[in-house]
ZAMI-75504 format. One record per residue (C-alpha): residue number from 1; z, y negated, x negated. Coordinates in Angstrom, 2 decimals. Last residue first. Layout:
+-----+---------+---------+---------+
! num !       z !       y !       x !
+-----+---------+---------+---------+
! NUM !       Z !       Y !       X !
...
+-----+---------+---------+---------+
// end
This chain:
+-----+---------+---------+---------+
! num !       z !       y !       x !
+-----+---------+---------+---------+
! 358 !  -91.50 ! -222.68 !  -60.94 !
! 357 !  -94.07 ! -220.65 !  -58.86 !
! 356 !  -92.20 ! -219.59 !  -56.20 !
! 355 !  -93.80 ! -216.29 !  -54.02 !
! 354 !  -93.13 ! -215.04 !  -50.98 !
! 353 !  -93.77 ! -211.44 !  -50.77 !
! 352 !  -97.19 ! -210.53 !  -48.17 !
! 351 !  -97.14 ! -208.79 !  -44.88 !
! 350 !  -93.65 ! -209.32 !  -44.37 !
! 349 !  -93.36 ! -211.69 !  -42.12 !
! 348 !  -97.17 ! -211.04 !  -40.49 !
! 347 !  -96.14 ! -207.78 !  -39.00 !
! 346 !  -99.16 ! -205.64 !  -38.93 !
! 345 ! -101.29 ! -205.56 !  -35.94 !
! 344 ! -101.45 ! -202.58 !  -33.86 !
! 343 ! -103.60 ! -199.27 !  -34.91 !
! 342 ! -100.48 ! -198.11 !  -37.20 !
! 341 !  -98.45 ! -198.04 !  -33.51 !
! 340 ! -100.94 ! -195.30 !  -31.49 !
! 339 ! -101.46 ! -193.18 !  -34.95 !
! 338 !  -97.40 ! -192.97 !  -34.58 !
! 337 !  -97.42 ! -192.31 !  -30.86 !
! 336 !  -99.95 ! -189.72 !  -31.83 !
! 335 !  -98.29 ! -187.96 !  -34.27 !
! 334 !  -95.22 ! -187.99 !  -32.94 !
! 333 !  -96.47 ! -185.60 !  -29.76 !
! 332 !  -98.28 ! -183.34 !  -32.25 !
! 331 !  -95.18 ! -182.90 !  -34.07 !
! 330 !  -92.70 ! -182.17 !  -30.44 !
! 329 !  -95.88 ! -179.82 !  -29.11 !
! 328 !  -95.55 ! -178.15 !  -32.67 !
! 327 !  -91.85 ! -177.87 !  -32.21 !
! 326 !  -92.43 ! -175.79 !  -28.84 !
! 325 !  -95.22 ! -173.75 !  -30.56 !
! 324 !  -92.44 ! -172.64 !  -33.36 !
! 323 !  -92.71 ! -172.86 !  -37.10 !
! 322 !  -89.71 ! -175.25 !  -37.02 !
! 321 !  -87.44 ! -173.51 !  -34.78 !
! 320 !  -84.06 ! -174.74 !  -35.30 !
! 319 !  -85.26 ! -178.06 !  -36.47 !
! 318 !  -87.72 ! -178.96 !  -34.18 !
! 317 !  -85.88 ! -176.76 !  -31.16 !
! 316 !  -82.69 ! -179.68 !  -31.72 !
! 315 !  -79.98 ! -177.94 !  -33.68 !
! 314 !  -76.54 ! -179.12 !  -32.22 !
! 313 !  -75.72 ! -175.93 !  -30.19 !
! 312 !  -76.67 ! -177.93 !  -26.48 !
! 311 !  -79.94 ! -179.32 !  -28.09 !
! 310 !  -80.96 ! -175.37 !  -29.02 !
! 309 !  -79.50 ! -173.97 !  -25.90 !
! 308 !  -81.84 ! -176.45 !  -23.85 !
! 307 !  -85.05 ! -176.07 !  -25.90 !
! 306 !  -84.79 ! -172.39 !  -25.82 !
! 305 !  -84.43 ! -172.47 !  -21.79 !
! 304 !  -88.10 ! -173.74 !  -21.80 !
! 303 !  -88.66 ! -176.00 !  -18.86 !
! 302 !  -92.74 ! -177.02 !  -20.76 !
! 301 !  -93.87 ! -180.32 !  -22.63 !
! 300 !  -97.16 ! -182.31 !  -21.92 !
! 299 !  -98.63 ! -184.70 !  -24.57 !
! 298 !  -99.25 ! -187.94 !  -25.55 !
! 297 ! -100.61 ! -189.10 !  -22.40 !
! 296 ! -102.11 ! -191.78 !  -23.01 !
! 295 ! -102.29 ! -195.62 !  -21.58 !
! 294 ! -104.39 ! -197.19 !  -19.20 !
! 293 ! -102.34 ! -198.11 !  -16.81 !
! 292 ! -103.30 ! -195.79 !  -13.70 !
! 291 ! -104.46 ! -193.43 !  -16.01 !
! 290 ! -101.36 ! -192.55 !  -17.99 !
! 289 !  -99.52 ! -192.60 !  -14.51 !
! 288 ! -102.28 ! -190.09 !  -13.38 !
! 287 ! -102.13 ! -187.75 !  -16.67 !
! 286 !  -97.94 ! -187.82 !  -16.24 !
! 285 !  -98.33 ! -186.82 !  -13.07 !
! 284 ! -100.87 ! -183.48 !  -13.19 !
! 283 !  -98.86 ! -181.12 !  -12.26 !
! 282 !  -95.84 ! -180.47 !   -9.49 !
! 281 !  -92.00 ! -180.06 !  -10.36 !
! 280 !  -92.37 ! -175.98 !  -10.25 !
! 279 !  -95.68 ! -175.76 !  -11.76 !
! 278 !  -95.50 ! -172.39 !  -13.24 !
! 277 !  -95.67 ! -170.62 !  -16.50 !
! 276 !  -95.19 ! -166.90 !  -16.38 !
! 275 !  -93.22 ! -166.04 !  -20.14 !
! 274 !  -91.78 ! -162.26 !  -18.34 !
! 273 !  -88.46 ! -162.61 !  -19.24 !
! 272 !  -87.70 ! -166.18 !  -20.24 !
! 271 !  -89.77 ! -167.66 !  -17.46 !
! 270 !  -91.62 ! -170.84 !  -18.66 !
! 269 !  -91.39 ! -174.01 !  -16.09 !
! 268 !  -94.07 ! -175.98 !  -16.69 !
! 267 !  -94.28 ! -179.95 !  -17.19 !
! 266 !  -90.73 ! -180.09 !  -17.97 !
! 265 !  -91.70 ! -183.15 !  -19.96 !
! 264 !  -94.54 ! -185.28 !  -19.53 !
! 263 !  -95.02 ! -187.74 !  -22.67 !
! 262 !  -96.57 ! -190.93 !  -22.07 !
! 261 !  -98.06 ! -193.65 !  -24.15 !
! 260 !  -97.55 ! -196.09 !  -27.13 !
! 259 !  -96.09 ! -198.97 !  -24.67 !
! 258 !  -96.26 ! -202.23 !  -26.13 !
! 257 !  -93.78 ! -204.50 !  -26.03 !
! 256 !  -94.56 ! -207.73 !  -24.42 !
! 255 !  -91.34 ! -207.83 !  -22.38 !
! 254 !  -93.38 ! -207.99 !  -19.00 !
! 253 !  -95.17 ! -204.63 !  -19.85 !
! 252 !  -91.88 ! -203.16 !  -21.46 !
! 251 !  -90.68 ! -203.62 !  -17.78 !
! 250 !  -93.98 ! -202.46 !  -16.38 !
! 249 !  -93.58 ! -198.94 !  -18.35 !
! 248 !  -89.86 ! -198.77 !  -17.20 !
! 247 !  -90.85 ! -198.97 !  -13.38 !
! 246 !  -93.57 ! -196.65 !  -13.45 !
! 245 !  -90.98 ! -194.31 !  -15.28 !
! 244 !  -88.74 ! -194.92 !  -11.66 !
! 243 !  -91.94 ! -193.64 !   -9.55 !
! 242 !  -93.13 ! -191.14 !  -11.66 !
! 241 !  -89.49 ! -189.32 !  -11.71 !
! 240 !  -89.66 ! -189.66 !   -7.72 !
! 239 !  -93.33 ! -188.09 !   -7.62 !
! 238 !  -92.23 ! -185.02 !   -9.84 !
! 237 !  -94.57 ! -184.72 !  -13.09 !
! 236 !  -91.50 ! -185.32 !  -15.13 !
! 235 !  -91.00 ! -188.76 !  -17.42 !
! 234 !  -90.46 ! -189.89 !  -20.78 !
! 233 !  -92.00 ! -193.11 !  -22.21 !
! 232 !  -92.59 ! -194.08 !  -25.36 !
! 231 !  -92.52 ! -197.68 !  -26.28 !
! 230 !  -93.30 ! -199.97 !  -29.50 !
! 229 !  -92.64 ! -201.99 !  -32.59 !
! 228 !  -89.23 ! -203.34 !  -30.97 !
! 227 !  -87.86 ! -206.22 !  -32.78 !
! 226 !  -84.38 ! -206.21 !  -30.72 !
! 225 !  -83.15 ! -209.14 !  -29.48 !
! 224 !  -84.73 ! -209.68 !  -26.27 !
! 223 !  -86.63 ! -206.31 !  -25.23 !
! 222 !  -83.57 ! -204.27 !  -26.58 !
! 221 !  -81.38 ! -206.72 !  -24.53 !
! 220 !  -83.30 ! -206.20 !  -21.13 !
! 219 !  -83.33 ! -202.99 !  -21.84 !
! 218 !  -79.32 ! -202.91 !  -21.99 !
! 217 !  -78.83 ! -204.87 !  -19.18 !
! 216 !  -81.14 ! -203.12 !  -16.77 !
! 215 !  -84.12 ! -201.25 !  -16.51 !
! 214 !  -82.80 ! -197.84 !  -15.67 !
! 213 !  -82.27 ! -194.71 !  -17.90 !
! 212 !  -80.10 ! -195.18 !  -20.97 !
! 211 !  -82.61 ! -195.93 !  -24.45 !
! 210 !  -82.92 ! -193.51 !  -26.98 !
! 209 !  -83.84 ! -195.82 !  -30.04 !
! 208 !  -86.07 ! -194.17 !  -32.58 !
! 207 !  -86.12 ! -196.22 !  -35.90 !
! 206 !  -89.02 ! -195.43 !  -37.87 !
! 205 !  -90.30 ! -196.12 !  -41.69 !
! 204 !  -86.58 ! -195.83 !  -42.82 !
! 203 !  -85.99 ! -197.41 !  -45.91 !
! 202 !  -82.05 ! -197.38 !  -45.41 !
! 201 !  -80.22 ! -198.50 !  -42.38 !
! 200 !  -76.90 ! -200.28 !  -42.72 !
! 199 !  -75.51 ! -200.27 !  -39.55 !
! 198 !  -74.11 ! -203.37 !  -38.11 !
! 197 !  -77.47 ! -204.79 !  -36.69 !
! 196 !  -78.42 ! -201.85 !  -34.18 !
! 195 !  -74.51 ! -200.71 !  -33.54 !
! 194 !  -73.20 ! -204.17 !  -33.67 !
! 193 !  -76.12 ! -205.30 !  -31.53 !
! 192 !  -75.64 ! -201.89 !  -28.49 !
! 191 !  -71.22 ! -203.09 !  -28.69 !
! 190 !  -72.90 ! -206.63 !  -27.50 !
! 189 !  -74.50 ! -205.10 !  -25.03 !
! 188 !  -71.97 ! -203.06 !  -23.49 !
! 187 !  -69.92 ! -205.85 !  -23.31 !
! 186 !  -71.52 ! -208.30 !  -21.95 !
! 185 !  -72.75 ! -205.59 !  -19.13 !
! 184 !  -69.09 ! -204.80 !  -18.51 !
! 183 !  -67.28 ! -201.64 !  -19.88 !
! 182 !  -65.73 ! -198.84 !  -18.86 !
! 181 !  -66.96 ! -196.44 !  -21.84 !
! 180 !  -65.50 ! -192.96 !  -20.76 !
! 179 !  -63.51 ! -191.24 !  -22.91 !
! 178 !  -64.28 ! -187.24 !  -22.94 !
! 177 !  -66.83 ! -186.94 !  -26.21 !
! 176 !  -63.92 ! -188.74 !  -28.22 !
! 175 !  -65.13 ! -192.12 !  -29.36 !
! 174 !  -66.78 ! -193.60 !  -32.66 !
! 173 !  -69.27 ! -190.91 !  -32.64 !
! 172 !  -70.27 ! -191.03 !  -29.00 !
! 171 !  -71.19 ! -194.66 !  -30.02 !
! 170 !  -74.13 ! -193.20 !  -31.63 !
! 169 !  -75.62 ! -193.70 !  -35.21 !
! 168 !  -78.34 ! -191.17 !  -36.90 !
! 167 !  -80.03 ! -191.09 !  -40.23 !
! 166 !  -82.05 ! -188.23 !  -39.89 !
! 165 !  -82.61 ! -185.47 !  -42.69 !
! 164 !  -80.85 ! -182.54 !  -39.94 !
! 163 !  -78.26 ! -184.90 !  -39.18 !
! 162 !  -76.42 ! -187.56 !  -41.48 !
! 161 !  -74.56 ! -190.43 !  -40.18 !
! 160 !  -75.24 ! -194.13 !  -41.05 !
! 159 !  -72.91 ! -196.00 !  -43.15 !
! 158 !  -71.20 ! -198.62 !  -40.77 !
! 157 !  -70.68 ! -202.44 !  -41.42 !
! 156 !  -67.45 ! -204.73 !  -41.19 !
! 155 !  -64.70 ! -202.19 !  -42.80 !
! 154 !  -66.56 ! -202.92 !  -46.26 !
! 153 !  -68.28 ! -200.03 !  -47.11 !
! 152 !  -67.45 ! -198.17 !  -43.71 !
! 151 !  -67.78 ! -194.45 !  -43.34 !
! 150 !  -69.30 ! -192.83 !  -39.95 !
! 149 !  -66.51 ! -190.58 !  -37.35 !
! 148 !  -66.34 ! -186.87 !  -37.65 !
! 147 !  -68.88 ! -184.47 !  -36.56 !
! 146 !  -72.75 ! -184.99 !  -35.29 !
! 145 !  -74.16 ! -181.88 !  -33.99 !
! 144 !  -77.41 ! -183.56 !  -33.32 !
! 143 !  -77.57 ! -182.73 !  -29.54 !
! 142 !  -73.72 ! -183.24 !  -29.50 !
! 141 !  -73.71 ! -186.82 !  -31.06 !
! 140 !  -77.54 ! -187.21 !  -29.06 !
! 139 !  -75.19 ! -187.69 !  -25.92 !
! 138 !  -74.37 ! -190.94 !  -24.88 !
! 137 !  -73.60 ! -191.87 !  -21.69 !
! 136 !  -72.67 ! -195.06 !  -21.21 !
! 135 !  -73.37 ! -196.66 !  -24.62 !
! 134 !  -76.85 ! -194.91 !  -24.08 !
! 133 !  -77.89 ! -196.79 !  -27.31 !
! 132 !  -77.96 ! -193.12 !  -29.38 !
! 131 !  -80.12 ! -194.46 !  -32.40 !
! 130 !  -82.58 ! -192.44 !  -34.60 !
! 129 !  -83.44 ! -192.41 !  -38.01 !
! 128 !  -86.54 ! -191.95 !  -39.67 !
! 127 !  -88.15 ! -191.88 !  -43.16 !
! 126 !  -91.35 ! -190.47 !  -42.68 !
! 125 !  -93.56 ! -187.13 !  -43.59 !
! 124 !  -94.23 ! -185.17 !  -40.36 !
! 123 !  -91.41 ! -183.30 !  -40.36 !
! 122 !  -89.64 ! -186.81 !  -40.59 !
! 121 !  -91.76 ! -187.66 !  -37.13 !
! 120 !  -90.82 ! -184.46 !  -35.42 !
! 119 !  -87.15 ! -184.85 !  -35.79 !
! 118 !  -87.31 ! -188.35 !  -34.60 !
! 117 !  -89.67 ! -186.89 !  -31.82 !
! 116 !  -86.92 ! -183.72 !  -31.13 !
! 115 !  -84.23 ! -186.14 !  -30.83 !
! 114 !  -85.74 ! -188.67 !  -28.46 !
! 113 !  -87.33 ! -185.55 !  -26.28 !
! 112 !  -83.80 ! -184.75 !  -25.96 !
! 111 !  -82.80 ! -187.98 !  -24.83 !
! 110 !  -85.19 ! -188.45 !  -22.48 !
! 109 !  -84.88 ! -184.83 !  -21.12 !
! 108 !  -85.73 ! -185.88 !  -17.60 !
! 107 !  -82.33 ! -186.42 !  -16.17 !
! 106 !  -82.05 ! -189.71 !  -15.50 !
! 105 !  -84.40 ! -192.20 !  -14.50 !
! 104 !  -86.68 ! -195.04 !  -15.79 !
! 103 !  -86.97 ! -193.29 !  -19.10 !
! 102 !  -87.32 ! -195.11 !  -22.53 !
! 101 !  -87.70 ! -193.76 !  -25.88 !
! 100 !  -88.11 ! -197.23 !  -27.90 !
!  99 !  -89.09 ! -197.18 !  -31.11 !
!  98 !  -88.24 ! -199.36 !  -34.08 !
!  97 !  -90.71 ! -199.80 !  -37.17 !
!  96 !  -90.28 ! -201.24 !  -40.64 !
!  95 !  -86.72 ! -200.49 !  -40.64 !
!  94 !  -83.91 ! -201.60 !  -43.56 !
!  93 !  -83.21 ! -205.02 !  -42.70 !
!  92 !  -84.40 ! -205.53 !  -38.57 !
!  91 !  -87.76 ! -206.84 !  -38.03 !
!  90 !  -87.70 ! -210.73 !  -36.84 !
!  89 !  -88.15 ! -211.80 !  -33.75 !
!  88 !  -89.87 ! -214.91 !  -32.74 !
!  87 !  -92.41 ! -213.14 !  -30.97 !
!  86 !  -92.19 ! -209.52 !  -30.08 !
!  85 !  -92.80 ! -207.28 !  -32.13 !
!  84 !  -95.54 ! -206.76 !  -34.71 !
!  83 !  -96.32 ! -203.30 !  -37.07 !
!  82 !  -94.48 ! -202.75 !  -40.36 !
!  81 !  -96.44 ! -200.22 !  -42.58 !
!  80 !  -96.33 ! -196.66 !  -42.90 !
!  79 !  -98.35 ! -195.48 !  -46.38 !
!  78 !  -99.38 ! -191.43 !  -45.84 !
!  77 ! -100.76 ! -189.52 !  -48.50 !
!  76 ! -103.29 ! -186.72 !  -49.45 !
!  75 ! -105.21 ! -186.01 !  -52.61 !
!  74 ! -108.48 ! -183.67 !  -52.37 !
!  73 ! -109.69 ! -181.86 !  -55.29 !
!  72 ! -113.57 ! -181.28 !  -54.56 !
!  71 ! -115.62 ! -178.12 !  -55.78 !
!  70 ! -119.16 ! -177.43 !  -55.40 !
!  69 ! -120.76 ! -180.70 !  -54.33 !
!  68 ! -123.98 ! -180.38 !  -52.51 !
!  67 ! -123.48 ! -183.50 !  -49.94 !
!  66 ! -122.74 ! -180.21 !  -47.44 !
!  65 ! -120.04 ! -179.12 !  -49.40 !
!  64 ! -118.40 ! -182.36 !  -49.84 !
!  63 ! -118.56 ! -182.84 !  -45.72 !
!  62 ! -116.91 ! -179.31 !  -45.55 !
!  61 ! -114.26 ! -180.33 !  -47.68 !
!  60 ! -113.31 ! -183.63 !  -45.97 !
!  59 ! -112.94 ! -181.18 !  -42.39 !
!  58 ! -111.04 ! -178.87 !  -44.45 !
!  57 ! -108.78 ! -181.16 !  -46.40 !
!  56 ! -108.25 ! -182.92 !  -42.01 !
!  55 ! -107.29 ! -179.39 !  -40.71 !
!  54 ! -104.99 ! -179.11 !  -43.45 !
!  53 ! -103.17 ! -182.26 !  -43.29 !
!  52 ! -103.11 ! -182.71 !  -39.72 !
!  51 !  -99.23 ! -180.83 !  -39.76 !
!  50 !  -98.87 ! -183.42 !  -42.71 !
!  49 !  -99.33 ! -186.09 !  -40.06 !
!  48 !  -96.99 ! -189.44 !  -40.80 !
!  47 !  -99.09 ! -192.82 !  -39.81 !
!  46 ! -101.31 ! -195.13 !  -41.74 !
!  45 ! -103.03 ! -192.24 !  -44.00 !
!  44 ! -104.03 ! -192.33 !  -47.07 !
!  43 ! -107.33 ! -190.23 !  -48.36 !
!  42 ! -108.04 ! -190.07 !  -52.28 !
!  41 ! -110.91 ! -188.05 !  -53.29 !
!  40 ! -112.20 ! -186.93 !  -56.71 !
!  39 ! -115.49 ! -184.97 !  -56.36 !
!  38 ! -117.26 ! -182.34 !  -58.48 !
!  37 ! -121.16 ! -181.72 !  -58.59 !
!  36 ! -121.68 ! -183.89 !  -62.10 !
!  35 ! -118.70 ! -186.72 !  -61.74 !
!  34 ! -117.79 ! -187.94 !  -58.25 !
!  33 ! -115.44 ! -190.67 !  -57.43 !
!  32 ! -114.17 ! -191.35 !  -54.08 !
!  31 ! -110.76 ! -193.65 !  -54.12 !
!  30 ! -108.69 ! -195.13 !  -50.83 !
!  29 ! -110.62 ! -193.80 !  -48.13 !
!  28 ! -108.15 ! -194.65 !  -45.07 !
!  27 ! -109.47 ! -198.28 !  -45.39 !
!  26 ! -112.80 ! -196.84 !  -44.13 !
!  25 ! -111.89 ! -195.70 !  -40.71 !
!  24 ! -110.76 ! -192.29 !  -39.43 !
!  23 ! -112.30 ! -192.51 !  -36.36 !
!  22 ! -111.52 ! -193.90 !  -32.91 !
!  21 ! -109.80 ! -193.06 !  -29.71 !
!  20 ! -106.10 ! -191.97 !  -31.28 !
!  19 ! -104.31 ! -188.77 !  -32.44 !
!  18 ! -108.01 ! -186.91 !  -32.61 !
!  17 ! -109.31 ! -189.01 !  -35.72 !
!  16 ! -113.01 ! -188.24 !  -35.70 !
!  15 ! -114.64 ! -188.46 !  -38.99 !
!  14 ! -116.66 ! -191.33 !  -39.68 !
!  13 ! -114.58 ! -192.31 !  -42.75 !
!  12 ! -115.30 ! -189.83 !  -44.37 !
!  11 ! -119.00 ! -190.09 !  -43.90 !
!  10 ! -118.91 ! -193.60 !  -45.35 !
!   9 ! -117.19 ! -192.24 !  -48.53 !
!   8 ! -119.77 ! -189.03 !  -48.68 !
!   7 ! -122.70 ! -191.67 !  -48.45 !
!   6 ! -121.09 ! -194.27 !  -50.80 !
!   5 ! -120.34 ! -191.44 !  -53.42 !
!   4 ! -123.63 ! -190.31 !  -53.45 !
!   3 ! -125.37 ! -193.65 !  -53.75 !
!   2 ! -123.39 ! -194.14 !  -56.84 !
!   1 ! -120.45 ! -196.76 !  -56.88 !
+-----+---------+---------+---------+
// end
């Protein structure tokens, strides 16, 4: 390697990453060659961000430029790699990464923040699926605009459902929308394992799981059984919404399951005639809770009435509005709970194939 092509490599890798505290790094420089005043470059990235891409080809560009190089073809990628869970588990067949979207209290758009990150995360570049484990209450059937009930190989294991790319799975699939799941704890949980374990997920880089409000049974069993990569957690800025979310992030705490950050919905209210934004639950709570444990804020997200119709028609605002600022909140949101997990250890089990020498 010339001393060019170290220099330009090194600076590369200096440049500031601004999904997580740190830089871009030097494994994320995967080839550099230069030939006369023309450079080769090969960046991969640990996490999904094709809505980075072109700020980041700029950025690499400008660095060229400066070295004295007049043109530069720059290839982007993104490799997602299993991440650790919690010991003795193993990760489930079919997902390097599960996700927890976890609220400790209803009604702060956990669920549709849920949808609208799994969304977000495939428009970033993954493989992702998402399951509805509010066996209670579940909802993301209508949010997705799920119809029908999922096919069955074998009449033991389920096909996952198709929505908008995602491969999706809720009990409000298997039931009519009005029957109401009386079940025990025992129950419930073991209907939340044959859901998890009796789908047959395929290649999917993330699993979002949209968790019920509360820290009870069925968190208890996610944190368990489940090989949970890491947590997101949904609150509003309203003291009593803080209080219960304060709740879920020391659960996952105890569980040893990281928590990825915070993301503070209904942050604003935004008026649909005039577009005044106003503080109508209070500001500033999510940044405080983030703060008190030492955890980001992935980002803030407004009361839009667009979000609301879109979830209620079956088109979550990241797919019915793609190009929209609300779905670039949702994408800039994934990214960083995504750069957040590819900075934690890999998973060991299946960091290497095992190999017989016969």
């Amino acid at each position: 390697m010339t001393d060019a092509e170290t220099r330009l490599r090194q600076r590369i890798a200096a440049l500031v990453d601004p999904h997580h505290d740190g830089a871009l790094g030097a494994d994320a420089v995967r080839a550099l060659v230069i030939e006369g005043r023309h450079a080769a470059i090969q960046i991969e990235l640990p996490y999904p961000a094709r809505g980075w891409w072109p700020q980041l080809q700029q950025a690499v560009l400008a660095l060229a430029r400066e070295e004295g190089l007049e043109a530069s073809a720059i290839d982007l990628s993104t490799r997602v790699r299993s991440h650790s869970v919690q010991q003795g588990l193993q990760p489930l067949p079919g997902v390097k990464n599960i996700i927890a979207v976890a609220s400790g209290k209803g009604g702060v758009g956990k669920s549709t923040v849920a949808a609208n990150m799994a969304l977000a995360l495939q428009a970033e570049g993954a493989a992702v699926g998402i399951l509805d484990a509010d066996i209670y209450g579940p909802s993301q059937q209508r949010m997705l605009g799920l119809s029908g009930q999922p096919d069955s190989p074998d009449n033991k294991r389920l096909l996952p459902m198709q929505a908008h790319g995602l491969q999706a799975m809720s009990i409000g699939a298997l039931v009519g929308e009005d029957t109401p799941m009386i079940w025990r704890g025992p129950m419930v949980t073991q209907t939340l394992q044959q859901l998890l374990q009796g789908t047959l997920w395929s290649d999917l880089d993330y699993l979002v799981i949209d968790l019920p409000p509360g820290t009870g049974d069925i968190q208890l069993t996610l944190a368990q059984r489940v090989p949970v990569a890491g947590a997101v957690i949904v609150t509003t800025p309203q003291d009593l919404a803080l209080i219960d979310a304060r709740k879920a992030l020391k659960m996952f705490e105890k569980v040893s399951v990281p928590v990825l950050g915070i993301v503070e919905n209904m942050a604003t209210h935004v008026c649909s005639q005039c577009g005044h934004e106003e503080h109508i639950f209070g500001s500033g709570g999510g940044a405080r809770m983030a703060r008190d444990y030492d955890v980001p804020l992935l980002g803030a997200l407004p009361l839009d009435i667009r979000i609301r119709e879109q979830a209620d028609g079956g088109i979550p605002t990241v797919a019915a509005a793609p190009d929209s600022e609300l779905a670039q909140r949702y994408r800039a949101i994934a990214r960083a709970a995504a750069a957040r997990l590819a900075q934690r250890a890999l998973n060991k089990a299946i960091a290497f194939p095992r190999i017989v020498i016969e």
